[in-house]
C-alpha positions as CSV (number, residue, x, y, z in Angstrom):
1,X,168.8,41.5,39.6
2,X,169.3,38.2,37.8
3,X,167.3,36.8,34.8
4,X,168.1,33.9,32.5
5,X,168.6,34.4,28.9
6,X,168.2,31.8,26.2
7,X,171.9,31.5,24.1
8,X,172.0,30.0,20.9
9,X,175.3,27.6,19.8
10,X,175.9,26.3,16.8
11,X,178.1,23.2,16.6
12,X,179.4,21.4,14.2
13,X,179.5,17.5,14.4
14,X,180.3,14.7,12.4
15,X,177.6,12.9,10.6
16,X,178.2,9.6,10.2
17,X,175.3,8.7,8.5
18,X,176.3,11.3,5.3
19,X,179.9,10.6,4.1
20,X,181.7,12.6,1.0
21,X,183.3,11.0,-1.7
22,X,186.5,10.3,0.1
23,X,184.1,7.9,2.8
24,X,185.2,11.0,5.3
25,X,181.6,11.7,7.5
26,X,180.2,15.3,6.3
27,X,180.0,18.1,9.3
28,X,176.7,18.8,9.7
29,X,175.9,22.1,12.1
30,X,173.8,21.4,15.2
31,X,172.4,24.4,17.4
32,X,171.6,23.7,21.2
33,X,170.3,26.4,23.1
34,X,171.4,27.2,26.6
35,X,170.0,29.0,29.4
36,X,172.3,31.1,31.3
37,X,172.0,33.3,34.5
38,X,173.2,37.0,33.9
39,X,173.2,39.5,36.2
40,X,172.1,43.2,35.0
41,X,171.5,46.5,36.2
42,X,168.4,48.8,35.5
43,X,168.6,52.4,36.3
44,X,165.0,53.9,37.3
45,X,164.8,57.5,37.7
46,X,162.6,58.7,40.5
47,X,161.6,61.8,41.9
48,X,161.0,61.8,45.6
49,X,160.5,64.1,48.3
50,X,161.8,63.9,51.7
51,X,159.5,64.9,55.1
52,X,160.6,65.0,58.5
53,X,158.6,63.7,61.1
54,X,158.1,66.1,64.0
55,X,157.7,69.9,63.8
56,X,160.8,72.1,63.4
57,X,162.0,73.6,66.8
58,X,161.9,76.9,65.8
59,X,158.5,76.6,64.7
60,X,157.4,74.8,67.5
61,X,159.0,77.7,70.3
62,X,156.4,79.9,68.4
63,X,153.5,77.7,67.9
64,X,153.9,77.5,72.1
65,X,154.4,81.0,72.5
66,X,151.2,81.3,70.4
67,X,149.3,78.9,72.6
68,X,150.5,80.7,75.7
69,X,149.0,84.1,74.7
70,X,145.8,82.4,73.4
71,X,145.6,80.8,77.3
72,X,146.1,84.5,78.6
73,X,143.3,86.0,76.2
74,X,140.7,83.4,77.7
75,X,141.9,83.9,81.1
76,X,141.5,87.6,80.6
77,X,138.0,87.1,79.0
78,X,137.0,84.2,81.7
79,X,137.5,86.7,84.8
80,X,136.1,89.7,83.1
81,X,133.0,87.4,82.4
82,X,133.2,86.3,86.8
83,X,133.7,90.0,87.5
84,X,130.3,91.3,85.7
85,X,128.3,88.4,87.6
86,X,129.6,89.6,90.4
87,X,128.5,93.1,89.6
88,X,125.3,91.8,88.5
89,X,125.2,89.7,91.7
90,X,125.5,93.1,94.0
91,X,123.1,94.9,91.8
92,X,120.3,92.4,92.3
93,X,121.1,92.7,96.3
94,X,121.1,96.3,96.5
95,X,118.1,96.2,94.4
96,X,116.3,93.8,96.9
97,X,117.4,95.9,99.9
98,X,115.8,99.6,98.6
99,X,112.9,97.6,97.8
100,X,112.7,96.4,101.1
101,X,113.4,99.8,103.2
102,X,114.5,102.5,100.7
103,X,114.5,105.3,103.0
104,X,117.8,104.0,104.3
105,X,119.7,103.1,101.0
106,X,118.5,106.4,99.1
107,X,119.6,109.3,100.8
């Protein structure tokens, strides 16, 4: 980064107005202050962390082998429900037929 810093200089010059003894002009000091650019450094420490966008390919092969066993558990539990109406389905219509004749159906 850059940044300007005042500097101070002190010169000395002759003053005309204010001689010695000899007639010589006294030096008188004049200070004339400056602005110059400087260029600095500034060390910040930080603490970061770093995170990777995505999911890690070995955890994602088992998050899908996860899903896929999840998918056969409901298919498992979807035709077991389809098989009892079914069941219930063929009790209902045996039940209607005995009430109908159940001479036939109960021997």
């Amino acid at each position: 980064y850059t940044f300007q810093q005042p500097v101070m200089q002190v010169k000395k010059v002759k003053d005309e107005n204010n001689k010695d003894k000899k007639g010589k002009p006294k030096e008188k000091e004049v200070i004339e202050y400056t602005m110059e650019e400087k260029v600095g450094t500034r060390f910040v420490p930080m603490d970061y962390e770093m995170e990777l966008v995505g999911i890690h390919p070995t955890k994602l092969k088992n998050l899908q082998n996860l899903e896929k066993e999840m998918f056969f558990a409901d298919q498992l539990i979807l035709s077991a429900k389809e098989k009892k109406n079914e069941l219930e389905a063929y009790i209902y219509k045996m039940r209607g037929k005995l009430n109908e004749g159940g001479d036939y159906f109960a021997k």
